[in-house]
C-alpha positions in Angstrom: -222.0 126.4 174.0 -221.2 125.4 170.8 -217.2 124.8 170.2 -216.3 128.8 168.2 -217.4 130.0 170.6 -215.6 127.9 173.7 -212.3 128.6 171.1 -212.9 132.1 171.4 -213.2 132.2 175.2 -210.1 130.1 175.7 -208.5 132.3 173.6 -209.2 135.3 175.2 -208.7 134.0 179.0 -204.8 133.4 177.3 -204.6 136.8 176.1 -206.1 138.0 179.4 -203.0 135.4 181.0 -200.2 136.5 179.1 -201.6 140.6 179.2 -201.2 139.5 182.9 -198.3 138.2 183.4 -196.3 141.1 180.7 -197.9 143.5 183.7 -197.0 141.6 186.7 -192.9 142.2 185.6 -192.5 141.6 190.0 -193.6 138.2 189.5 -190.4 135.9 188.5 -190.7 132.7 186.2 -189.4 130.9 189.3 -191.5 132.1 191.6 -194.1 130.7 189.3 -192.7 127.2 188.6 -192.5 127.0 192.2 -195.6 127.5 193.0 -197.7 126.8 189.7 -195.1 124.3 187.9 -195.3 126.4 185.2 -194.0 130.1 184.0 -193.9 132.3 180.9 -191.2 130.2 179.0 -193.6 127.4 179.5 -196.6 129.2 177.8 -194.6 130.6 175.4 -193.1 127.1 174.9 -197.1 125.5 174.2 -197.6 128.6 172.1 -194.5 127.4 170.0 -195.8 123.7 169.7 -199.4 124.5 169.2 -198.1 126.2 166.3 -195.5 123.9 165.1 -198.6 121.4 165.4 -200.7 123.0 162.7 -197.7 123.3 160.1 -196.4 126.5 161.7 -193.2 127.2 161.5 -192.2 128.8 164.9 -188.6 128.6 166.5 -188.4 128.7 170.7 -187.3 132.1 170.1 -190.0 133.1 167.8 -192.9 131.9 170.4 -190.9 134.0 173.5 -191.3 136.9 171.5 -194.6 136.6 170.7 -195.5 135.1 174.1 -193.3 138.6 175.8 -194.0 141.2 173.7 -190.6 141.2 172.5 -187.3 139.3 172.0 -186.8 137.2 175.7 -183.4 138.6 176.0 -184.4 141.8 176.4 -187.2 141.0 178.5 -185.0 139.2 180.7 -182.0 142.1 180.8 -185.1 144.5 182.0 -187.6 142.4 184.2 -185.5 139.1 185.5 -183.7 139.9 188.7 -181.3 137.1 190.4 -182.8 134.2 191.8 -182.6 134.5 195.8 -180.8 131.1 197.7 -184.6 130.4 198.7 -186.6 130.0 195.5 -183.2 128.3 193.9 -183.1 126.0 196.6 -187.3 125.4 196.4 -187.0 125.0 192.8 -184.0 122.3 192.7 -185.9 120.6 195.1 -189.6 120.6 193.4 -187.7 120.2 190.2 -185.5 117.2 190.8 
């Protein structure tokens, strides 16, 4: 496989990931750094330094919103519920 071609493969398994995840709004960032060690603000985070890499401008709040589909706040004010005891308590454990 020559390497355009791998690029555009990886590229579109992400685009499948983050079309995902913007569907799966049940699924909470901490449900997913406890059980993956990673979570949307993480992608969106790599998006933000992959572009700030190549000369990109791109502030944390600029790569959420392009990693969410729109500004985080008002992702989280729609989709985030509260934390239950449980996953706060897994995650301040796993996260240590």
């Amino acid at each position: 496989m020559d390497d355009q071609t791998r690029i555009e493969l990886e590229a579109a398994a992400f685009r499948r990931l983050r079309d995902h995840l913007a569907e799966r709004t049940d699924v909470q960032n901490i449900d997913m750094m406890n059980l993956t060690g990673f979570c949307r603000n993480c992608l969106s985070r790599w998006y933000q330094e992959a572009a700030n890499e190549r000369g990109i401008e791109m502030s944390k709040e600029e790569g959420r919103a392009a990693f969410y589909g729109m500004p985080f706040d008002e992702w989280r004010d729609k989709y985030q519920t509260e934390a239950s005891p449980k996953a706060a308590a897994a995650f301040k454990e796993s996260h240590s």
